[in-house]
C-alpha positions in Angstrom: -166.1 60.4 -86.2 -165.1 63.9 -84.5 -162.2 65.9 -85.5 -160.5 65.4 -82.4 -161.9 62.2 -82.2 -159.6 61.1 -85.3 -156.9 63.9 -84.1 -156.6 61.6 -80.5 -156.8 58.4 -82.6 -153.8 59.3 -84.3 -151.8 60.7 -81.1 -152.8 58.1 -79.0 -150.6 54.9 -80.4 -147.5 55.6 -79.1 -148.6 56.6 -75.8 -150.7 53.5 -76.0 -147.9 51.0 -76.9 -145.4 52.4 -74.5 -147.6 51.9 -71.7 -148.2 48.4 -72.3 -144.7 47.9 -72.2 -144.0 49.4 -69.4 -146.8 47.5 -67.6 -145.5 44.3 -69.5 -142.0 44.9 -67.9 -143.4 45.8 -64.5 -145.3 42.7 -64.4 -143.0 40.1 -65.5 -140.3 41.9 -63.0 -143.2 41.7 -60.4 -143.9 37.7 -60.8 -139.9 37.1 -61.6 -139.2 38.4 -58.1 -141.9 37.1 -56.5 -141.0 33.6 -57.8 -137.4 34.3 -56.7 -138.6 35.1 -53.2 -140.5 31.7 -53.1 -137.5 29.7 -54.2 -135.0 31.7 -51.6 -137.4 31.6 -48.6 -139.0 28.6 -49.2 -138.5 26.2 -52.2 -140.9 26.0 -54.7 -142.2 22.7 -54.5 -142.2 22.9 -50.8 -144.2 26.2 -51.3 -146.2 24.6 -54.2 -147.3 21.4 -51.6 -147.9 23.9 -49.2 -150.4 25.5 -50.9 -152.0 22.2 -51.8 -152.4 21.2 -48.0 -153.4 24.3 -46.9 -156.4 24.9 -50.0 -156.9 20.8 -48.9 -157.3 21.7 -45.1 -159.3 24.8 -45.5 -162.1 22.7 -47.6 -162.3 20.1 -45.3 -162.6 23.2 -42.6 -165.0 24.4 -44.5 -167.2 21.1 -45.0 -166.5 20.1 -41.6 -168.7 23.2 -40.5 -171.2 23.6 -43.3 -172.1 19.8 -42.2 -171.3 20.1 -38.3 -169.3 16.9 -38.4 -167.4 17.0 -35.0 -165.3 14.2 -35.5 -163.6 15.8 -38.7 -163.2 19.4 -36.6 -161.4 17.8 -34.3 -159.0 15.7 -36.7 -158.3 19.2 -38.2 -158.1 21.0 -35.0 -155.1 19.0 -34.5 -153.2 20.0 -38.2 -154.4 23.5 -37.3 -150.6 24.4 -35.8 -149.1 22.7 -38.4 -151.5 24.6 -41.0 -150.9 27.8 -38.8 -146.9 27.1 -39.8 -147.1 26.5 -43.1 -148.8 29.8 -44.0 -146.7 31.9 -41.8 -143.7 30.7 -43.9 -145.5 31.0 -46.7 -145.9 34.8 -45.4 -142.3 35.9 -45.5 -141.8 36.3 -49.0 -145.3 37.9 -49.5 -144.3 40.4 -47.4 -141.3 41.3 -48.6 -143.7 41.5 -52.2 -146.0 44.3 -50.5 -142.9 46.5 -50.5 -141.4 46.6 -53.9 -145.1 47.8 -56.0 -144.3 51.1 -54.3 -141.1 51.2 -55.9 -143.7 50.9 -59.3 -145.9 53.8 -58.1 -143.2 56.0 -58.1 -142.5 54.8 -61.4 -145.6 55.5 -62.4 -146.2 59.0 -60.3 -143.0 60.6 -61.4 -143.0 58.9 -64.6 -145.9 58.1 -66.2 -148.2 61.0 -65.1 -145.8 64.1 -65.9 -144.8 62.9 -68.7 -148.3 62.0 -70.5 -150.6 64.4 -67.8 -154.5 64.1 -68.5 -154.6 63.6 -72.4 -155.7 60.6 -73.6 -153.5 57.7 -73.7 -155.7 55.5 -75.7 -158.6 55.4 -77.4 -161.5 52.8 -77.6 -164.2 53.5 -80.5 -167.6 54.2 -78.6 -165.7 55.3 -75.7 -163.4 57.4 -76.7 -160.4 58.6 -75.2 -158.6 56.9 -71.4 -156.2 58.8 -69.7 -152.7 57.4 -68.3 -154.8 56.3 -65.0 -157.0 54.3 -66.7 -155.1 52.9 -69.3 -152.1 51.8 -67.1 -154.9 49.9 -64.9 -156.2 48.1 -67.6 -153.0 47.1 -69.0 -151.8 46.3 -65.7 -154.3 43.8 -65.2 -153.8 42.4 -68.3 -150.1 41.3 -67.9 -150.5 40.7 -64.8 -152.9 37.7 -64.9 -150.5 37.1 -68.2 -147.4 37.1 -66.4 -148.7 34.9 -63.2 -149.6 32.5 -65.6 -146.3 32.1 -67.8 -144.2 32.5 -64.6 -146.3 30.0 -62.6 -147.3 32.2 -59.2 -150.9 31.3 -59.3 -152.4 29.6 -56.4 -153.5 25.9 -56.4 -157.4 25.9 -56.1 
């Protein structure tokens, strides 16, 4: 290993741990108000059967076509206002979601980027070092599919 290979390695795990827990925080806040959202707009199990109808419809839609059965396209033709309902309630709180990650860039640009600038964050042997963009991505991602899951947001399939 490099000099400033090991030099980075030892810099790096503070940078590394604090912003994991940032993205940690900004996730679970994410999915905590997105779930709130749901409940106040909606209801959850109203939202939660919604989705179930609407993922039922659109693969009876989608079988409907793929086997040209025009008896079944026009049974759904008929839901398809009803369908068209659902998911524009289902809309609102979404919505209102598509405003608050920019409250988490600015976080992040004003934050995040002055503070820590272009050195490396983290470090992966074989890689080596990932800046703030980078690693804030990855770790992102992370509690993000982490927090969906442990808060309950994900869709019905």
């Amino acid at each position: 290993m490099a000099l400033a290979e090991w030099l980075l390695a030892q810099e790096a795990p503070g940078a590394t741990i604090t912003i994991m827990i940032v993205c940690a925080a900004v996730s679970f806040l994410n999915y905590s108000i997105n779930r709130f959202l749901i409940s106040h707009f909606v209801g959850w199990d109203q939202y939660r059967n919604m989705q179930k109808e609407i993922a039922e419809y659109q693969s009876l839609l989608r079988q409907a076509i793929r086997t040209n059965d025009r008896k079944l396209l026009e049974k759904l033709k008929k839901r398809e206002s009803t369908i068209a309902s659902m998911q524009s309630k289902m809309a609102k709180p979404q919505l209102l979601m598509t405003i608050i990650p920019f409250i988490y860039i600015l976080i992040w640009w004003f934050v995040l980027l002055p503070f820590y600038g272009t050195r490396p964050v983290a470090y992966i042997p074989g890689i080596g070092g990932i800046s703030v963009v980078w690693w804030y991505f990855m770790a992102s991602f992370l509690f993000g599919i982490l927090a969906s899951r442990l808060i309950g947001i994900t869709p019905i399939e």
